[in-house]
DRENMAR-451408 format. One record per residue (C-alpha): residue in one letter; x, y, z. Coordinates in Angstrom, 3 decimals. Layout:
N
aa=a | u=X | v=Y | w=Z
...
END
This chain:
358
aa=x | u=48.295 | v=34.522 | w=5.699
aa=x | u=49.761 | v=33.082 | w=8.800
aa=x | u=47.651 | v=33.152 | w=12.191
aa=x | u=49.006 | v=36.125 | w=14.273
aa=x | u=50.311 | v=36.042 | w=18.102
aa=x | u=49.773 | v=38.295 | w=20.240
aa=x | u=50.944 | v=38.634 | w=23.684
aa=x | u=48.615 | v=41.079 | w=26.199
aa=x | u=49.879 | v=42.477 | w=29.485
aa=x | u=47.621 | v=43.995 | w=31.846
aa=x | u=49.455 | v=44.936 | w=35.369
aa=x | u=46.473 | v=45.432 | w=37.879
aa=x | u=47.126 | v=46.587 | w=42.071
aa=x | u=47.003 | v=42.973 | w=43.106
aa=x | u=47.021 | v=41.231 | w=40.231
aa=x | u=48.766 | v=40.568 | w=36.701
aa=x | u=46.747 | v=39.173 | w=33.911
aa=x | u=48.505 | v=37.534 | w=30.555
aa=x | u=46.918 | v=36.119 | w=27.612
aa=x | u=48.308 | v=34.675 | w=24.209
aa=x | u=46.037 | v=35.138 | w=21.313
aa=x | u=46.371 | v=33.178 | w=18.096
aa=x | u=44.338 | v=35.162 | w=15.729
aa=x | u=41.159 | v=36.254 | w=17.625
aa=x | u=41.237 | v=33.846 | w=19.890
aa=x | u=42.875 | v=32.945 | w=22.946
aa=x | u=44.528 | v=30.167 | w=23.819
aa=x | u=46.319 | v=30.760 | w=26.851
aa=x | u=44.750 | v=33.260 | w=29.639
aa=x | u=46.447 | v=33.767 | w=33.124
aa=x | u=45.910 | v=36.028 | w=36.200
aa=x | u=48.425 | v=35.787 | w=38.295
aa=x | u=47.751 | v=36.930 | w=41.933
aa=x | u=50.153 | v=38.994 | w=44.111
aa=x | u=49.992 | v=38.838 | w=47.855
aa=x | u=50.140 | v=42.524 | w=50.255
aa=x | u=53.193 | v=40.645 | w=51.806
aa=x | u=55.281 | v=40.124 | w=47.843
aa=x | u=54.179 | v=43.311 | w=47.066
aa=x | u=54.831 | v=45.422 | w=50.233
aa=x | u=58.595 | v=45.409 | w=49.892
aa=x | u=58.449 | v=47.426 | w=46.981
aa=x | u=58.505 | v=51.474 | w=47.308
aa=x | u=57.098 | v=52.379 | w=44.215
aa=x | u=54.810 | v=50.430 | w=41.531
aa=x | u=57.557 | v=50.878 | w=39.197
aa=x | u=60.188 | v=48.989 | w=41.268
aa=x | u=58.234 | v=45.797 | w=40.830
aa=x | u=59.336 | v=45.905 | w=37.335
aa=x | u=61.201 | v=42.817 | w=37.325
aa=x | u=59.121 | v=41.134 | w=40.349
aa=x | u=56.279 | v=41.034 | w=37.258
aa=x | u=58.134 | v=40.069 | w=34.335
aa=x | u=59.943 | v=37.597 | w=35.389
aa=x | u=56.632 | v=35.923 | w=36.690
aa=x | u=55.265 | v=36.488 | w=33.507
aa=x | u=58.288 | v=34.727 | w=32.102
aa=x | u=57.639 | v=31.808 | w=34.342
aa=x | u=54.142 | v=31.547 | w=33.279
aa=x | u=54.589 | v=31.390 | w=29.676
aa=x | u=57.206 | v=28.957 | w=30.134
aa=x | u=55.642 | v=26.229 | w=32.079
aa=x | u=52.251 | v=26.885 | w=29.816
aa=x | u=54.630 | v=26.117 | w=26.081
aa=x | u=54.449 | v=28.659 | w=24.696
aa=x | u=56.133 | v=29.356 | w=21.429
aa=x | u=57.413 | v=32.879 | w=21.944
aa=x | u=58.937 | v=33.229 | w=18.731
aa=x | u=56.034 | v=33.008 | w=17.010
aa=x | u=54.187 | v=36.149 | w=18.776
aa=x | u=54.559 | v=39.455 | w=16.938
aa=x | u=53.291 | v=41.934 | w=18.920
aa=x | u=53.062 | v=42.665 | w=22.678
aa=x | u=50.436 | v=44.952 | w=24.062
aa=x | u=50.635 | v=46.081 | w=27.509
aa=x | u=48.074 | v=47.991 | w=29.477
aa=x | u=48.690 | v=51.948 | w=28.961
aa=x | u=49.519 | v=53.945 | w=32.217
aa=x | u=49.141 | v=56.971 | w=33.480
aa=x | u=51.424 | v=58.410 | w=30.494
aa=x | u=50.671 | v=62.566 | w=29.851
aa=x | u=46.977 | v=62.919 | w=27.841
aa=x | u=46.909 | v=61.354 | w=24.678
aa=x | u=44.565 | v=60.899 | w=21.673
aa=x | u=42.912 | v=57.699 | w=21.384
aa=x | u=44.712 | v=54.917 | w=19.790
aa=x | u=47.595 | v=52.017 | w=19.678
aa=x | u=51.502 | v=53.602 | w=20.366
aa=x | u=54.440 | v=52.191 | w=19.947
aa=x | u=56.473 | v=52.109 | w=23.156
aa=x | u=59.278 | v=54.077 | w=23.191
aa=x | u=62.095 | v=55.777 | w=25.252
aa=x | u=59.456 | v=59.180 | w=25.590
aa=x | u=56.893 | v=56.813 | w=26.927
aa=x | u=59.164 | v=54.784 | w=28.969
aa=x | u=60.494 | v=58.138 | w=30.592
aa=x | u=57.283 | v=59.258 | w=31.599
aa=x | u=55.985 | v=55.935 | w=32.607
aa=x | u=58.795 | v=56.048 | w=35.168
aa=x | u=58.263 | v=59.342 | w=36.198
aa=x | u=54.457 | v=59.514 | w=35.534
aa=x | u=53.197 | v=62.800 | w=35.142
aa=x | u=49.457 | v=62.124 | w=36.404
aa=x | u=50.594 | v=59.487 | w=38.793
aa=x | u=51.774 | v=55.598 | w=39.947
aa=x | u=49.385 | v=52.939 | w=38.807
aa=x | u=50.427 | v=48.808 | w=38.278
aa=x | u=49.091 | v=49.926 | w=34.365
aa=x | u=52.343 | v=52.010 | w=34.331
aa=x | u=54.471 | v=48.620 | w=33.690
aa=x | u=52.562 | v=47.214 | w=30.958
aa=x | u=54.700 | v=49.374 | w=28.595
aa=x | u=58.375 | v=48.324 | w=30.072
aa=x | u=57.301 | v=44.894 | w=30.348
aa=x | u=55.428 | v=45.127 | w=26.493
aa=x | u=59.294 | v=46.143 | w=25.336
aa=x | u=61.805 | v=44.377 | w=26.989
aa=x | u=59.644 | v=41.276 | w=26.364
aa=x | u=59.620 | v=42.600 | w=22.557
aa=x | u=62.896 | v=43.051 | w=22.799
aa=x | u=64.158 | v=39.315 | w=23.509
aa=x | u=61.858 | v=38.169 | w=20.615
aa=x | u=63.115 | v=37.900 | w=17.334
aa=x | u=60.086 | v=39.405 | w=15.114
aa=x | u=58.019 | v=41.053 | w=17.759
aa=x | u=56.786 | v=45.156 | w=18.424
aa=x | u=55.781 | v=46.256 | w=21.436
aa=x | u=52.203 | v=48.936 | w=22.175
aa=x | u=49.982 | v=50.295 | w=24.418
aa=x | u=46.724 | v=50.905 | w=23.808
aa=x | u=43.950 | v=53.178 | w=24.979
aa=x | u=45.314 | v=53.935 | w=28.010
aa=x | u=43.116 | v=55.363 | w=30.941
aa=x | u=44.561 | v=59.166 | w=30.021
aa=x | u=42.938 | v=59.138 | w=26.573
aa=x | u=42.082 | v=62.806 | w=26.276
aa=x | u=39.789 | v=64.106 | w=23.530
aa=x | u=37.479 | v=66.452 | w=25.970
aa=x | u=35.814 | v=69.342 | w=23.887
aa=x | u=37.392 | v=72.762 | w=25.298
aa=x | u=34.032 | v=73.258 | w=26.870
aa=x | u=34.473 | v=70.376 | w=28.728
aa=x | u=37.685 | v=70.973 | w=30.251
aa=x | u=35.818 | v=74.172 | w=32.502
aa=x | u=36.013 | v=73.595 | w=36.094
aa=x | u=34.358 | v=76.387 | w=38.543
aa=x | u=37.309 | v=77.763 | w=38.959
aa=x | u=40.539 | v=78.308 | w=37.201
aa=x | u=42.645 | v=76.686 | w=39.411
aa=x | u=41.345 | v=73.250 | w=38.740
aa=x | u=41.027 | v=72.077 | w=34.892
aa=x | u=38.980 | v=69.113 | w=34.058
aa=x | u=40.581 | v=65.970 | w=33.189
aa=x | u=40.342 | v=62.918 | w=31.220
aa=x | u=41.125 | v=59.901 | w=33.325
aa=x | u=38.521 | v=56.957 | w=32.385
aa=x | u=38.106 | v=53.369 | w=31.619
aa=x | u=39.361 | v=54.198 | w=27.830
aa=x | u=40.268 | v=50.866 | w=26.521
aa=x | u=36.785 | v=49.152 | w=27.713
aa=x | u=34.756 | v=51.886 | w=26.537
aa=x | u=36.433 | v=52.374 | w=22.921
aa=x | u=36.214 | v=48.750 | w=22.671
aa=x | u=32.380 | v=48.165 | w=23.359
aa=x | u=31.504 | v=51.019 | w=21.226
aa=x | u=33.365 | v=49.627 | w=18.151
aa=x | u=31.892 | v=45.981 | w=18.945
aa=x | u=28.625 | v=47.864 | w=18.829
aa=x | u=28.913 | v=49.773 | w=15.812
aa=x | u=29.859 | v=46.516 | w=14.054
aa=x | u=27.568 | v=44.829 | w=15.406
aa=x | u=24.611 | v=47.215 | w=13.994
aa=x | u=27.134 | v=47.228 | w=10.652
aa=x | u=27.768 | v=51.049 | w=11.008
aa=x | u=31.080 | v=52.902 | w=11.656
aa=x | u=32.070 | v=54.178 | w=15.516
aa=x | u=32.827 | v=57.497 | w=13.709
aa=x | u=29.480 | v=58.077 | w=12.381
aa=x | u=27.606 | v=57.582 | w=15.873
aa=x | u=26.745 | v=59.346 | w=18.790
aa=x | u=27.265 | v=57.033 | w=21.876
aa=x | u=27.270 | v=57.223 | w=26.119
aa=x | u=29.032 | v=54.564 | w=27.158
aa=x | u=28.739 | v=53.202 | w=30.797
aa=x | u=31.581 | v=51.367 | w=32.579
aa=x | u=30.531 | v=49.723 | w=35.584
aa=x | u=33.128 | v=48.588 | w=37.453
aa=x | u=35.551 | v=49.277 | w=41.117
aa=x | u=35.029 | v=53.170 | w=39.532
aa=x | u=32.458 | v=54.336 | w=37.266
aa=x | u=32.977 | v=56.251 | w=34.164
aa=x | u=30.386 | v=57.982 | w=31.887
aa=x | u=31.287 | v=58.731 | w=28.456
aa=x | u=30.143 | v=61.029 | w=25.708
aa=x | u=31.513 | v=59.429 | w=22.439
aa=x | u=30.918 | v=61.843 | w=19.401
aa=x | u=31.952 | v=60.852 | w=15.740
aa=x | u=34.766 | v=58.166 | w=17.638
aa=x | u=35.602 | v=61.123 | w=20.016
aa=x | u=35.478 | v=60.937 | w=23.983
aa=x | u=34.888 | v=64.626 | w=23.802
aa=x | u=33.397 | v=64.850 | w=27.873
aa=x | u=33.881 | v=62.222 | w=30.428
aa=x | u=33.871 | v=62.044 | w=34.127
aa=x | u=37.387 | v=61.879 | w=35.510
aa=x | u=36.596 | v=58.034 | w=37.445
aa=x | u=40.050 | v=57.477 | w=39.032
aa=x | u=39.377 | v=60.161 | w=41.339
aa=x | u=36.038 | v=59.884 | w=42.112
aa=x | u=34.464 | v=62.272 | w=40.198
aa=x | u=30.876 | v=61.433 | w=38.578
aa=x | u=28.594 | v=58.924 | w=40.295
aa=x | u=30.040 | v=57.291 | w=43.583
aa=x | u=31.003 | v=53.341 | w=42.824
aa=x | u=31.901 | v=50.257 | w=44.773
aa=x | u=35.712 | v=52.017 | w=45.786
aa=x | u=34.978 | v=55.415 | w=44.936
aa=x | u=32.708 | v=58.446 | w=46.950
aa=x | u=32.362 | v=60.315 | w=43.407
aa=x | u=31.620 | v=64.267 | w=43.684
aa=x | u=31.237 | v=65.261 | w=46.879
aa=x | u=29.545 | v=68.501 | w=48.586
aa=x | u=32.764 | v=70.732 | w=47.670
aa=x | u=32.809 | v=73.147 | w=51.189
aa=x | u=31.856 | v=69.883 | w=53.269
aa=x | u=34.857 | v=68.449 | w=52.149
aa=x | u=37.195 | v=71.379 | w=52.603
aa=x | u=36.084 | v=71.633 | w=56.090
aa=x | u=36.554 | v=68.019 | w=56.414
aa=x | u=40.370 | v=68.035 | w=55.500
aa=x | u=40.774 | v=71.287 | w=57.887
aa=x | u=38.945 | v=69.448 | w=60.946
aa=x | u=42.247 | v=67.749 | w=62.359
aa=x | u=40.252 | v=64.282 | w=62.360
aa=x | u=41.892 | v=62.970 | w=59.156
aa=x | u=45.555 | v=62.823 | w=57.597
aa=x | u=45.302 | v=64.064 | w=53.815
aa=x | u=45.941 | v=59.910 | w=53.116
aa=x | u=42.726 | v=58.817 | w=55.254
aa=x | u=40.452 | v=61.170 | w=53.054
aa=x | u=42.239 | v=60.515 | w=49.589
aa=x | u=41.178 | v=56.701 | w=50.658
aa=x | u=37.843 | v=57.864 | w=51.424
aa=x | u=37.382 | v=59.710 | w=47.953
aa=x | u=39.257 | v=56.457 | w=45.827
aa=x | u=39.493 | v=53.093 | w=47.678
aa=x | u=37.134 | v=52.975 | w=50.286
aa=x | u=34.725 | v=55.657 | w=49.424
aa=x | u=30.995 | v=54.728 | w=47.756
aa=x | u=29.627 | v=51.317 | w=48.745
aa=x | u=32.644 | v=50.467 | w=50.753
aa=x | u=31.616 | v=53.463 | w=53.525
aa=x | u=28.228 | v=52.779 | w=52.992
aa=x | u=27.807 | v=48.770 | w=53.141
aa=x | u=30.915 | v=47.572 | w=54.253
aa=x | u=31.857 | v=45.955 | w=50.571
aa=x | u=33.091 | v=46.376 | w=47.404
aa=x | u=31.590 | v=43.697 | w=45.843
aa=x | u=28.064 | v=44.446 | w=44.064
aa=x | u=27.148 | v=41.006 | w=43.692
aa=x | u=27.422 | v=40.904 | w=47.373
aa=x | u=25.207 | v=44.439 | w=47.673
aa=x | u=22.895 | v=43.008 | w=45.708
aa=x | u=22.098 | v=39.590 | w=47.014
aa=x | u=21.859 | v=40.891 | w=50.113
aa=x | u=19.002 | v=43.645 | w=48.398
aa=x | u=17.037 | v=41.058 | w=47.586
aa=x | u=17.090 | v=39.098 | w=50.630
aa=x | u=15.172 | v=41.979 | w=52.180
aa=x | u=18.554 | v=44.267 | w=53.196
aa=x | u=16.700 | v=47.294 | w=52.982
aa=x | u=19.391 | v=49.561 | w=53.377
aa=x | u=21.243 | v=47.922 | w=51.059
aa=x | u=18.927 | v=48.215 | w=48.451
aa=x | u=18.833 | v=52.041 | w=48.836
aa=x | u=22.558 | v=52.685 | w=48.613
aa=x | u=21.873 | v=50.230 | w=45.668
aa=x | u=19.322 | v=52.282 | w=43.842
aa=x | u=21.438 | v=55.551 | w=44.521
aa=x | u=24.035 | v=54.306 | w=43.015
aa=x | u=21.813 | v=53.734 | w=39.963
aa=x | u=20.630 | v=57.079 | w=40.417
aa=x | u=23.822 | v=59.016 | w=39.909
aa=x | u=24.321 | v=56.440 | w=36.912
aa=x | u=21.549 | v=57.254 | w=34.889
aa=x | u=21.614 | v=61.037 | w=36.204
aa=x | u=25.493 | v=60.930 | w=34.095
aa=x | u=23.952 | v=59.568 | w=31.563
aa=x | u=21.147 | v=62.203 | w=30.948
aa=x | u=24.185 | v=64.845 | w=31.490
aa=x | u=25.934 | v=63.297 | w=28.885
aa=x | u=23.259 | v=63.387 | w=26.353
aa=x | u=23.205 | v=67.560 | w=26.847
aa=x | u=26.416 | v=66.918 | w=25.695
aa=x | u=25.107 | v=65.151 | w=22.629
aa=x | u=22.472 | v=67.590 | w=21.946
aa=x | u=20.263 | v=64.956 | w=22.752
aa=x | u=21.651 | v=63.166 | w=19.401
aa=x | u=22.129 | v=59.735 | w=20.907
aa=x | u=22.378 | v=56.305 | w=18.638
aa=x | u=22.885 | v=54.349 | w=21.489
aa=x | u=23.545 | v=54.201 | w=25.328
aa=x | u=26.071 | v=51.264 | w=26.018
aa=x | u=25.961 | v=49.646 | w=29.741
aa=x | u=29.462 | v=47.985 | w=30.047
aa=x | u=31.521 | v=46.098 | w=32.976
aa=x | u=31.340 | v=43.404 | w=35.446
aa=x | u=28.319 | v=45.231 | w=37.259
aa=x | u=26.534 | v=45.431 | w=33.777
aa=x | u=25.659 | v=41.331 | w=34.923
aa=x | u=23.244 | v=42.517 | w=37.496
aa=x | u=20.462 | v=42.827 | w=36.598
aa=x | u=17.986 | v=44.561 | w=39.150
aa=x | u=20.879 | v=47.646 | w=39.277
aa=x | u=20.855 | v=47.829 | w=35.229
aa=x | u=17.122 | v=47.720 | w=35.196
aa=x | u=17.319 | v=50.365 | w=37.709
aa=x | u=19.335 | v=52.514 | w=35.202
aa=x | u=17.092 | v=51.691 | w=32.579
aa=x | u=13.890 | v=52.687 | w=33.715
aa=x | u=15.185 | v=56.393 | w=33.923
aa=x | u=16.983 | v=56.850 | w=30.488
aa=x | u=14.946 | v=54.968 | w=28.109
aa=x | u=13.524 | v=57.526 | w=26.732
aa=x | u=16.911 | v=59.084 | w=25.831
aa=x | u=18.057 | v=56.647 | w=23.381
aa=x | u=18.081 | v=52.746 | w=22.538
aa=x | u=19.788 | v=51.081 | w=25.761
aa=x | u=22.544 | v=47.797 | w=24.879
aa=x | u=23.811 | v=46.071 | w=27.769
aa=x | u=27.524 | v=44.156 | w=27.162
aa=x | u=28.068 | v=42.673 | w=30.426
aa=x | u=31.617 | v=42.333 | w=31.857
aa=x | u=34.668 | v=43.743 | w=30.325
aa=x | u=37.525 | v=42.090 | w=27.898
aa=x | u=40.172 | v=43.744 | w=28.611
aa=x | u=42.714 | v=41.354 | w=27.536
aa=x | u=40.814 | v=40.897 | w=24.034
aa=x | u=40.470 | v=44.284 | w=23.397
aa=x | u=44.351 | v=44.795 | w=23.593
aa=x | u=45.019 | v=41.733 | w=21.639
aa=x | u=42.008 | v=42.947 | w=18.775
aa=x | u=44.251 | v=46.655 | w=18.859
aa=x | u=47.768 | v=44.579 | w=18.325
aa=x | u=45.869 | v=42.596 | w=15.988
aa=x | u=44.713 | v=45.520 | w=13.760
aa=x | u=47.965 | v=47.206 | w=13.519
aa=x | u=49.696 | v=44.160 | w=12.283
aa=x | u=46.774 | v=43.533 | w=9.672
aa=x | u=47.481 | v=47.788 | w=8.929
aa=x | u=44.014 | v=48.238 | w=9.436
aa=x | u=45.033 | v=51.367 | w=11.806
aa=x | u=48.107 | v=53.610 | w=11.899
aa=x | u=50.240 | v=53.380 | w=14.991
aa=x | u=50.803 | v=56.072 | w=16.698
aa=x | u=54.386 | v=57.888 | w=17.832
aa=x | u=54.440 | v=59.007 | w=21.598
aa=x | u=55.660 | v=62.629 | w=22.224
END
């Protein structure tokens, strides 16, 4: 059998990353940086549509790239309506509700129109998503707020977590479906995940800061502080959205996003630093013991994922408190781009169904 192309598209804020894959591996892998000033004369994410692909275009050009020979092209899933878990076919549904997102803009939004027109121009190609961020398979119990006015929602770092908890299972030679997981992305936003049987059936909602604050993100906040907050006439509803998702958690506290940063600076006697540090681990591992109630305290494995999983003194700090709860696997960084290429990969192999967008 032929080695298989794939093509992966994964639109970020700032950035767009590209990679060919020729069978599992890669051999070409891009990230293409966009300046505030290319991006700033666009209104909306979605009008940079052609800025992208035409970039991505010129990339695969100049790198030779035999396009005919890829088959599939995966772009990053946006913020389409919830969906179950899985690999989707783009089509005009998706692309209507990409446009006109339903939970919001995000750069992830143009992986799908990029995915298909690129599809489009080749002659034996199919375009996907996969996993996007809205994967939704909360229990009902799950979806309880306080109050009926606000639902719970599923909005988390899908397409890492699935894939880390599949790499596991191989790896231990068992099936995702048969185990009981929490997986831990740590990344710009944290997400905690309760994976049941190959469900996501409770998860904190990370794009919006709920669960444990992050680098960008405050996390949940002391409800009636923050209402009288928005009412006080200090801040525009903008200035506290970007305190809750963009410059919320270690960003108020330390100045930075960057945990490598946070941490160096730890243990070069920063004593402050080290606090927010180890609060931040706090909140972690507190998730995590919420998320094995969830469970039942059934847990095969708690999974420490993302590009903060590579320091260590803030994953030891995790560690120490949730031990006891089940065996602890660290799988540093994220692959984002392999884990869409491995979900392209499958489908064309029929080792999974694809799925039809509704």
């Amino acid at each position: 059998m032929e080695e298989l192309r794939i093509l992966a598209i994964n639109p970020g804020s700032t950035s767009t990353k590209i990679a060919v894959f020729h069978g599992p591996n890669p051999v070409f892998v891009r990230t293409i940086a966009h300046s505030t000033e290319e991006l700033s004369g666009f209104d909306k994410i979605t009008d940079q549509y052609n800025f992208r692909k035409e970039i991505i275009y010129k990339q695969l050009e100049e790198a030779g790239i035999e396009m005919d020979s890829i088959r599939a092209v995966v772009g990053r899933g946006g913020l389409t309506k919830p969906i179950p878990s899985g690999v989707y076919e783009v089509n005009e549904a998706m692309k209507h509700d990409m446009a006109n997102s339903p939970m919001g803009e995000h750069a992830s939004n143009l992986g799908g129109f990029i995915a298909d027109d690129i599809a489009k121009s080749l002659p034996n190609a199919r375009a996907f998503i996969a996993d996007p961020v809205v994967v939704d398979e909360l229990e009902p119990l799950a979806r309880v707020s306080g109050h009926p006015e606000f639902a719970r929602k599923s909005i988390f770092h899908a397409l890492n977590q699935k894939a880390i908890a599949r790499q596991h299972a191989k790896s231990i030679m068992r099936k995702y479906e048969d185990l009981n997981l929490i997986v831990v992305h740590l990344g710009g936003g944290i997400s905690v995940g309760a994976h049941r049987k190959g469900q996501v059936v409770d998860v904190n909602q990370a794009l919006d800061g709920e669960g444990p604050f992050s680098p960008e993100r405050s996390g949940t906040l002391p409800s009636a502080d923050l209402v009288r907050l928005c009412f006080s006439g200090k801040y525009t509803q903008k200035e506290i959205l970007t305190m809750i998702k963009g410059k919320g958690g270690m960003a108020a506290f330390l100045g930075t996003n960057s945990a490598y940063e946070v941490e160096q600076r730890a243990l070069a006697g920063d004593e402050y630093a080290k606090f927010i540090f180890e609060a931040m681990a706090f909140q972690v591992a507190k998730a995590i013991g919420a998320m094995s109630t969830v469970l039942k305290g059934e847990v095969d494995g708690i999974l420490i994922t993302g590009g903060i999983a590579h320091g260590k003194w803030f994953v030891n700090q995790v560690i120490e408190r949730v031990y006891k709860i089940g065996p602890v696997h660290v799988y540093p960084g994220e692959d984002e781009m392999r884990a869409l290429a491995v979900n392209g990969m499958m489908v064309l192999k029929g080792e999974i169904e694809v799925k039809e967008y509704k």
